[in-house]
N, C-alpha and C positions, 0 to 999 in steps of 0.2 A: 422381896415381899410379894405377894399373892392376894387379890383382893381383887371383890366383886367390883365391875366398871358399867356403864352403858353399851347400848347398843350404840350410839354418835362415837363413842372413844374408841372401839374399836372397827368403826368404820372408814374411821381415818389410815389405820393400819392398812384392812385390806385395801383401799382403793390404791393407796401408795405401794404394795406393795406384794399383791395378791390378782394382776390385772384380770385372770381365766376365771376367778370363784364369782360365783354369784352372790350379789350383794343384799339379799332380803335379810332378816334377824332366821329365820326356820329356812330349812329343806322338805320340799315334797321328797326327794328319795329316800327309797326303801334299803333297807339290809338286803334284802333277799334279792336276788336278781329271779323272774322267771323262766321257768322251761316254758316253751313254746313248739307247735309240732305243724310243720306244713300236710295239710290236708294232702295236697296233691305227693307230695315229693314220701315224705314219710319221716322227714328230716328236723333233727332238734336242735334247737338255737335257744340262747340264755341272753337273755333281754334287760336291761337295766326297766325297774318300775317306778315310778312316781305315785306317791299319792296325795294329793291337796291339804286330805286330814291332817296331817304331816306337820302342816303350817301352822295349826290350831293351837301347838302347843305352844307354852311360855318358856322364851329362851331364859339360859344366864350366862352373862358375859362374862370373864375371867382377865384381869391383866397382871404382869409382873413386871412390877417396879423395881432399878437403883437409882432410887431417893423418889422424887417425884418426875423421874422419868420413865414413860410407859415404853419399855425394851420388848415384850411379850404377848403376846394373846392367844388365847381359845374361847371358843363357847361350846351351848351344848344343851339341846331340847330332844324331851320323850317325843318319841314317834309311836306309830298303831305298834298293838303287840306288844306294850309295855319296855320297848328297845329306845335306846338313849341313843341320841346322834351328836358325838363330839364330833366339832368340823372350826377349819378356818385355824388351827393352829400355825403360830409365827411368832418366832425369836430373832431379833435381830443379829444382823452377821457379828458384829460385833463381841456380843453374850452368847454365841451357839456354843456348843461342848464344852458347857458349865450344868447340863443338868435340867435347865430352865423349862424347857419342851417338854420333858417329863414331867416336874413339877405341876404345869400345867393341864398336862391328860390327866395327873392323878385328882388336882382340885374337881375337876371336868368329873371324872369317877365315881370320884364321893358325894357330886352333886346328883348321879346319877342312885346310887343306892339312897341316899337320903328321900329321893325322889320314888323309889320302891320300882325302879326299871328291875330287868330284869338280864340283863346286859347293856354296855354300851359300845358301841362302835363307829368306824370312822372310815373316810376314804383317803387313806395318807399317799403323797406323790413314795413315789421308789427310793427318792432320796432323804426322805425323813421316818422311812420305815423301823429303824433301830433305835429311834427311839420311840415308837409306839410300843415295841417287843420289850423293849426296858421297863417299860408301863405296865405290862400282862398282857396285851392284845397277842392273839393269836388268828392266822391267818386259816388255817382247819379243826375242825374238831368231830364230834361226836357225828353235828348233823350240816354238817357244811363244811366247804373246801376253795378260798377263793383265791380265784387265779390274777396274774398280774391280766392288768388291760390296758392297751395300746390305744391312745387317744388322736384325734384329727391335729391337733396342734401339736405334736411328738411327746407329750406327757406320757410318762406310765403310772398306772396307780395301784391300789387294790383293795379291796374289802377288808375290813379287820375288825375281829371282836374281843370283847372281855367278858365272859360268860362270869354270871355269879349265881344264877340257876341250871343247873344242865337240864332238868326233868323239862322245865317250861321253855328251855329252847327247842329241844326236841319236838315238842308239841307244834310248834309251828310250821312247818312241813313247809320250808324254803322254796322246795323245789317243785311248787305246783304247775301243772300241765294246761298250757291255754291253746285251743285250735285260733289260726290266724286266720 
């Protein structure tokens, strides 16, 4: 079963068992990563963004129960740009490829369309990437393309969206040019 939880009941989870994720209820990170252009060099780099506002928004927590045991979690708060940020998903080893994971990104989802986002997305490690793709998330589209990325602690991760508008993702122009 599937049901809304706290932010305390699912902070039990990540501290157990999510040591790298940071533990606030929001994320300042952005979907988009930036282009950036060295003044001197002439050279472009893609930059991960934060933005504060980010935080502003009201998360919801998700967990999945067998019986009154919490085996499951995700959450998942609007960011700027009307973009939903599912994050922090975790199925125990136990109950992994039974579905559960999935289940979770889709409650996550539907929280995000009820909430009139206008996609939602995530930054899933490399090894729980199949089941985000099981979900609808998709790693390129129309106006974006994201790559895996190689972390200081040997993680890989990557970008992934669920577009449920394409006109208004396009709009948002990912790849804006910042001089450093």
């Amino acid at each position: 079963m599937i049901k809304q939880i706290t932010y305390n009941d699912i902070l039990s989870i990540w501290t157990k068992n999510m040591p790298n994720m940071s533990l606030e209820p929001t994320s300042a990170m952005s979907c988009f990563r930036l282009a950036t252009i060295d003044p001197n060099t002439h050279k472009y780099d893609f930059v991960d963004h934060y933005d504060l506002e980010n935080q502003k928004f009201t998360p919801t927590f998700w967990g999945a129960f067998d019986d009154d045991k919490l085996i499951g979690v995700n959450s998942g708060h609007m960011t700027m740009d009307r973009l939903y940020r599912s994050r922090g998903l975790f199925v125990d080893e136990a109950y992994r490829n039974q579905g559960i994971g999935k289940k979770l990104l889709l409650k996550t989802s539907s929280q995000a369309y009820h909430e009139k986002a206008i996609a939602v997305w995530s930054y899933p490690k490399y090894t729980a990437w199949l089941t985000y793709a099981k979900a609808g998330f998709n790693r390129s589209g129309y106006s974006y393309n994201f790559d895996w990325i190689y972390s200081e602690d040997g993680g890989v991760n990557t970008r992934c969206i669920n577009v449920y508008n394409v006109a208004e993702i396009d709009k948002l122009q990912p790849e804006k040019v910042k001089t450093e």
